[in-house]
C-alpha positions as CSV (number, residue, x, y, z in Angstrom):
1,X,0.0,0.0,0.0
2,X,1.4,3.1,-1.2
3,X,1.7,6.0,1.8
4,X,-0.7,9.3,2.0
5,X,0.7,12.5,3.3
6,X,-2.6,14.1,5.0
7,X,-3.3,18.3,5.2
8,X,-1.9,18.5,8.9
9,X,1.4,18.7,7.4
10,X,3.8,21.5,7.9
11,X,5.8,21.5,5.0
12,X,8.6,21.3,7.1
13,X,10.8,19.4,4.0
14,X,12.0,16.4,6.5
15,X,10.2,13.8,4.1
16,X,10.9,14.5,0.5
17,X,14.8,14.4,0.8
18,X,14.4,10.8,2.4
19,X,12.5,9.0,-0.2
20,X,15.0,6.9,-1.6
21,X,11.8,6.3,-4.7
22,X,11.5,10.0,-5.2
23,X,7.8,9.9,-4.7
24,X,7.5,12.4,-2.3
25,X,6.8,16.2,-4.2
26,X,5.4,19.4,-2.8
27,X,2.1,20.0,-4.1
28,X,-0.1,22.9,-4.6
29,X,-0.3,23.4,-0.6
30,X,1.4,20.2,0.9
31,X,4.0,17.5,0.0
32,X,2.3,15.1,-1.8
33,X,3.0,11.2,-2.2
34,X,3.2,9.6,-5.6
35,X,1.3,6.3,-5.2
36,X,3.0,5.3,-8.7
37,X,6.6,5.4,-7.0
38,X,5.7,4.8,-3.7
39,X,6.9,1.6,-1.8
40,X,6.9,1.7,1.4
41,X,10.7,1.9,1.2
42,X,10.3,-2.1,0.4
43,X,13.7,-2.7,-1.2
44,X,15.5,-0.1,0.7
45,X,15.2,-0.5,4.4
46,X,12.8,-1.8,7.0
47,X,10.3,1.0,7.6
48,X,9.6,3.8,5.8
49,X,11.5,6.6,6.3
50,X,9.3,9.3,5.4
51,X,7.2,8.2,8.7
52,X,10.1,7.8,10.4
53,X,11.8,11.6,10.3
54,X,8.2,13.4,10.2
55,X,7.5,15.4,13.0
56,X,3.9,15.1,13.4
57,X,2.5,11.8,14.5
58,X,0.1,10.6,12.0
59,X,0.6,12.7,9.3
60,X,1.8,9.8,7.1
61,X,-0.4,7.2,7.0
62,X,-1.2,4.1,4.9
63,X,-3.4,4.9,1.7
64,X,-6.6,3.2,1.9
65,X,-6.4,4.2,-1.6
66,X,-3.7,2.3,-3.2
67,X,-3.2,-0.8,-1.0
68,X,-0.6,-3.3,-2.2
69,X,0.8,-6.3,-0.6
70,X,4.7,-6.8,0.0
71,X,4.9,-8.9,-2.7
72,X,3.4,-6.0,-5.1
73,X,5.3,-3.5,-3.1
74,X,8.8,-5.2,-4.1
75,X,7.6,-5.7,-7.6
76,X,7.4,-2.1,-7.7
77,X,10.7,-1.8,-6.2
78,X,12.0,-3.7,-8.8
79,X,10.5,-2.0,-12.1
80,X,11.8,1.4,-10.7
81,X,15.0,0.3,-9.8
82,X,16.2,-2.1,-12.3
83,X,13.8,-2.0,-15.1
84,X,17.0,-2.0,-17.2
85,X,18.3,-5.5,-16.2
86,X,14.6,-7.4,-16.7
């Protein structure tokens, strides 16, 4: 499942320089989270670590949106990463 970024966030710029996917953008108000890029850091380490340096508790949450399973997750991983080598 990809990660949201809801409206109580304060744009503080922790997040963005820690997605190892690039998925994290500012958008018209707040940073926003590209669900197309987005894996939950599953390839990279063991949590994500948007979550981990944001501030504000529960400002990055699970997307009921977009949810994926780890499997799906690290086949993302994998097309973003190393499409080249498949």
């Amino acid at each position: 499942m990809a990660l949201l970024i809801k409206k109580s966030c304060i744009n503080c710029d922790m997040c963005e320089p820690e997605c190892p996917n690039q998925a994290i953008t500012m958008g018209a108000e707040i940073y926003e989270i590209n669900p197309n890029l987005c894996t939950e850091c599953v390839g990279h380490y063991d949590q994500p670590t948007c979550m981990k340096v944001c501030p504000i508790d529960n400002t990055i949450i699970h997307d009921p949106e977009h949810k994926e399973s780890n499997e799906q997750l690290w086949d993302k991983f994998v097309l973003i990463h190393h499409a080249d080598k498949l």
